[in-house]
N, C-alpha and C positions, 0 to 999 in steps of 0.2 A: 504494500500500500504506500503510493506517495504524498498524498496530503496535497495534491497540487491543484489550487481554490486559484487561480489565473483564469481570468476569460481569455477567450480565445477571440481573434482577429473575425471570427467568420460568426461571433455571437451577434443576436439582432439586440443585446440588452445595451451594446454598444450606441447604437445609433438613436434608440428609444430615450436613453437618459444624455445624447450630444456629446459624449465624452469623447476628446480629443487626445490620442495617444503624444508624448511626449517625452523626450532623455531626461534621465532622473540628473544627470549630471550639471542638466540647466534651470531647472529647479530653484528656486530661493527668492529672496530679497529682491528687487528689481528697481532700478529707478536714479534719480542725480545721488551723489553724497551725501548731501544736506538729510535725504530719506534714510538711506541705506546703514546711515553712520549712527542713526538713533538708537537702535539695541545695542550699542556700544556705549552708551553715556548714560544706562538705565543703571542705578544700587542697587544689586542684588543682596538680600538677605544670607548669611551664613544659614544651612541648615544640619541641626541636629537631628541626628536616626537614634532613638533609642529601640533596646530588644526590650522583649520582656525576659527573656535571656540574660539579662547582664550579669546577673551576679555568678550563673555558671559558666559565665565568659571571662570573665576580668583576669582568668590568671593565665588564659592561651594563649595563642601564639596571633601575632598583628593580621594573619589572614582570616582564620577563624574569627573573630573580634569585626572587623570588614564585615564578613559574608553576610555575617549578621544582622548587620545594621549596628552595631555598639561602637559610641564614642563616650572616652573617660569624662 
Protein backbone atom coordinates (compact mmCIF):
# COMPACT_ATOMS: atom_id res chain seq x y z
CA UNK A 1 0.00 0.00 0.00
CA UNK A 2 1.32 3.59 -0.91
CA UNK A 3 -0.75 6.03 0.80
CA UNK A 4 -0.50 8.12 -2.48
CA UNK A 5 -3.63 10.93 -1.81
CA UNK A 6 -2.17 13.15 -5.34
CA UNK A 7 -4.61 13.85 -7.97
CA UNK A 8 -3.84 13.15 -10.87
CA UNK A 9 -3.55 15.54 -14.15
CA UNK A 10 -6.48 13.80 -15.82
CA UNK A 11 -8.87 14.33 -12.52
CA UNK A 12 -12.06 16.52 -13.51
CA UNK A 13 -11.83 17.68 -9.53
CA UNK A 14 -9.06 19.64 -11.12
CA UNK A 15 -10.85 21.80 -13.30
CA UNK A 16 -14.22 21.80 -11.20
CA UNK A 17 -12.44 23.79 -8.13
CA UNK A 18 -9.95 26.09 -11.17
CA UNK A 19 -6.98 24.88 -9.48
CA UNK A 20 -3.82 25.94 -11.38
CA UNK A 21 -0.83 23.60 -11.02
CA UNK A 22 2.21 25.39 -10.08
CA UNK A 23 6.41 24.77 -8.89
CA UNK A 24 6.55 24.56 -5.26
CA UNK A 25 9.81 26.11 -5.71
CA UNK A 26 8.16 29.52 -6.74
CA UNK A 27 5.86 29.52 -4.16
CA UNK A 28 6.13 32.31 -1.34
CA UNK A 29 6.06 35.89 -0.58
CA UNK A 30 5.77 38.00 -3.74
CA UNK A 31 5.88 41.56 -4.38
CA UNK A 32 8.48 45.03 -3.98
CA UNK A 33 10.75 44.85 -0.54
CA UNK A 34 8.82 47.39 1.25
CA UNK A 35 6.17 44.00 1.21
CA UNK A 36 8.27 41.05 1.32
CA UNK A 37 10.71 42.56 4.17
CA UNK A 38 7.67 42.79 6.67
CA UNK A 39 7.96 39.14 8.25
CA UNK A 40 11.33 40.16 8.90
CA UNK A 41 10.70 43.04 11.38
CA UNK A 42 7.69 41.03 13.17
CA UNK A 43 8.90 40.12 17.47
CA UNK A 44 8.55 36.81 17.76
CA UNK A 45 7.68 35.51 21.17
CA UNK A 46 10.24 32.81 22.70
CA UNK A 47 8.38 29.75 23.05
CA UNK A 48 8.34 27.38 25.89
CA UNK A 49 7.20 23.39 25.30
CA UNK A 50 6.62 21.90 28.46
CA UNK A 51 6.14 17.67 28.83
CA UNK A 52 4.00 16.46 31.38
CA UNK A 53 7.03 14.31 31.39
CA UNK A 54 9.49 16.59 32.90
CA UNK A 55 10.38 15.20 35.88
CA UNK A 56 11.02 11.72 34.23
CA UNK A 57 13.10 13.69 32.00
CA UNK A 58 15.28 16.16 33.60
CA UNK A 59 18.03 13.71 34.22
CA UNK A 60 18.43 12.26 30.39
CA UNK A 61 20.38 12.90 27.85
CA UNK A 62 19.61 16.66 25.63
CA UNK A 63 17.91 14.43 22.82
CA UNK A 64 15.45 12.65 24.97
CA UNK A 65 14.65 16.10 26.81
CA UNK A 66 14.08 17.65 22.90
CA UNK A 67 11.93 14.83 21.75
CA UNK A 68 9.86 15.66 24.36
CA UNK A 69 9.19 18.82 24.35
CA UNK A 70 11.09 19.60 27.99
CA UNK A 71 12.87 22.82 28.57
CA UNK A 72 14.74 23.60 32.12
Amino acid sequence: MTYDFGIGDDSPVIADIGFERFEPGEAGLVGDAEWTSLPGKLERPTMTFRSQRSRELKDRGETARWRAGFTP
